[in-house]
C-alpha positions in Angstrom: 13.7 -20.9 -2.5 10.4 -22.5 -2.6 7.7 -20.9 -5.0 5.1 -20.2 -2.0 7.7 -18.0 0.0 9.0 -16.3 -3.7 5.2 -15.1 -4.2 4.7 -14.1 -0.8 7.9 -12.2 -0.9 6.4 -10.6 -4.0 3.0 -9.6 -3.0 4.7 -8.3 -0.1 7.0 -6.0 -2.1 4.1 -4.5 -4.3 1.9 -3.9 -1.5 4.9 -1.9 0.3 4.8 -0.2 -3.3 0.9 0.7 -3.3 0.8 1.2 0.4 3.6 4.4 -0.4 2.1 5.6 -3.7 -1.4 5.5 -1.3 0.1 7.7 1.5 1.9 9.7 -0.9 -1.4 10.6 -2.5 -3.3 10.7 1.0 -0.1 13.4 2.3 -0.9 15.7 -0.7 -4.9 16.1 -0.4 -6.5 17.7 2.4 -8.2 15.3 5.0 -12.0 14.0 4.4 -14.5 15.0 5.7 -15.1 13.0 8.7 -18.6 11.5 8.1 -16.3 9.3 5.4 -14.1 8.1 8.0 
């Protein structure tokens, strides 16, 4: 595999992992307030 499509592949994979930690987080606080949206 070429090294550009191993990082990609990598960044890819720890985003997917903050993106879930994020909405696991988000799921257990209430909503904001909408003037923050």
């Amino acid at each position: 595999a070429n090294p550009k499509n191993s990082s990609i592949i990598l960044c890819s994979s720890i985003f997917r992992q903050n993106f879930r930690s994020l909405a696991m987080q988000a799921r257990g606080y209430p909503k904001p307030p909408s003037k923050y949206i």
